[in-house]
N, C-alpha and C positions, 0 to 999 in steps of 0.2 A: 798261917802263911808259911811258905817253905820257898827253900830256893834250889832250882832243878839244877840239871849238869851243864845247861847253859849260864848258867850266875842271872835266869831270869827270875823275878821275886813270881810267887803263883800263890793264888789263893786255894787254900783248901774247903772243903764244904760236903755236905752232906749228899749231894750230886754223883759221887764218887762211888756209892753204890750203884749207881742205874748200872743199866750193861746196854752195848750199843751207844754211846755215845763218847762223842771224840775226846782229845784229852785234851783239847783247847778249850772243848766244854767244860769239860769235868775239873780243869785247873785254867782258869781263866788267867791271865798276864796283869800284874798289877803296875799303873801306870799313874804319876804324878798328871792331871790337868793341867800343871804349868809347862810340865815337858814339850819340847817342839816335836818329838818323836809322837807325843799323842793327840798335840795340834795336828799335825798332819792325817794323821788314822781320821782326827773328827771331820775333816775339811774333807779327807773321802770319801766317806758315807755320806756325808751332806752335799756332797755333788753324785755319787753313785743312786742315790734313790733321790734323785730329780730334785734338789733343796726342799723334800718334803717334809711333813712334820716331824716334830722333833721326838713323839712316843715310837715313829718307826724307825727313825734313825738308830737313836737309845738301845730300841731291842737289837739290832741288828748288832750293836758294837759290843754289847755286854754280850756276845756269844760264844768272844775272843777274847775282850780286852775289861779289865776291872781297871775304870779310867776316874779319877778322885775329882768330885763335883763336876761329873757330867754333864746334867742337864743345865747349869750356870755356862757352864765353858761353850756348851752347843747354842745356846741360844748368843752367846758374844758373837761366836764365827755366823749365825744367820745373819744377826745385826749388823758385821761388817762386810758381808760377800754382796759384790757387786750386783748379780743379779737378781738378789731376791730385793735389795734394795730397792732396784730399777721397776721389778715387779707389785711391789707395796705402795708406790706412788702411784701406777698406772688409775683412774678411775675404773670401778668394778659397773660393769651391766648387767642389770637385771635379767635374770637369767627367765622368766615369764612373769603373766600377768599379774601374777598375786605380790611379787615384788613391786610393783607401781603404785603410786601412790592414787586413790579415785578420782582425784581429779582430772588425771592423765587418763582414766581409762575411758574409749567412745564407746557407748554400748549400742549396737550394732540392734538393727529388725534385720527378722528374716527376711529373704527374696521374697517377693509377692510369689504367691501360686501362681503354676504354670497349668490351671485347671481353668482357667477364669475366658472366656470372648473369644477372640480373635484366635488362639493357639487352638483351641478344639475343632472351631471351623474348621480350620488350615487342616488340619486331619483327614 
């Protein structure tokens, strides 16, 4: 670890050889989890990528930021944001048939043939 001409702590790493890649990459920012400065960072990626999962959040924030017990801290802020709350109660629907359970499913007959009496007369 090293500390740059901003007094920001940055991690060093073997990354630092590639060529083409930025220097946020290359020395990522090193941030306490309890920091409000890196609550915030996490609260938005976890609004920026739609309160999605938390391996895309994750990657997305380790691009910039080397944030201590990430994935604990990321799942607190899911557990407390209002909407995925609201979202986790709603009941989930079956999304097709093979989700139903057989009792629920009515197994249908085909249409009677349209080869049969009266419809070929009518011809």
């Amino acid at each position: 670890m090293e500390i740059d001409e901003n007094s920001v702590l940055r991690l060093k790493g073997r990354i630092k050889a590639a060529k083409d890649v930025s220097f946020t990459l290359n020395r990522p920012a090193v941030l306490s989890g309890d920091s409000s400065i890196a609550k915030l960072i996490m609260k938005h990626y976890h609004e920026r990528f739609n309160h999605g999962n938390h391996n895309t959040v994750m990657n997305e924030i380790r691009q910039k930021y080397y944030i201590t017990s990430l994935r604990s801290k990321l799942r607190k802020i899911a557990h407390e944001c209002q909407w995925c709350r609201i979202n986790r109660s709603l009941p989930k629907m079956p999304s097709a048939e093979g989700d139903l359970p057989p009792e629920r499913l009515r197994h249908h007959q085909p249409p009677p043939s349209r080869v049969r009496g009266s419809i070929i007369s009518g011809l």
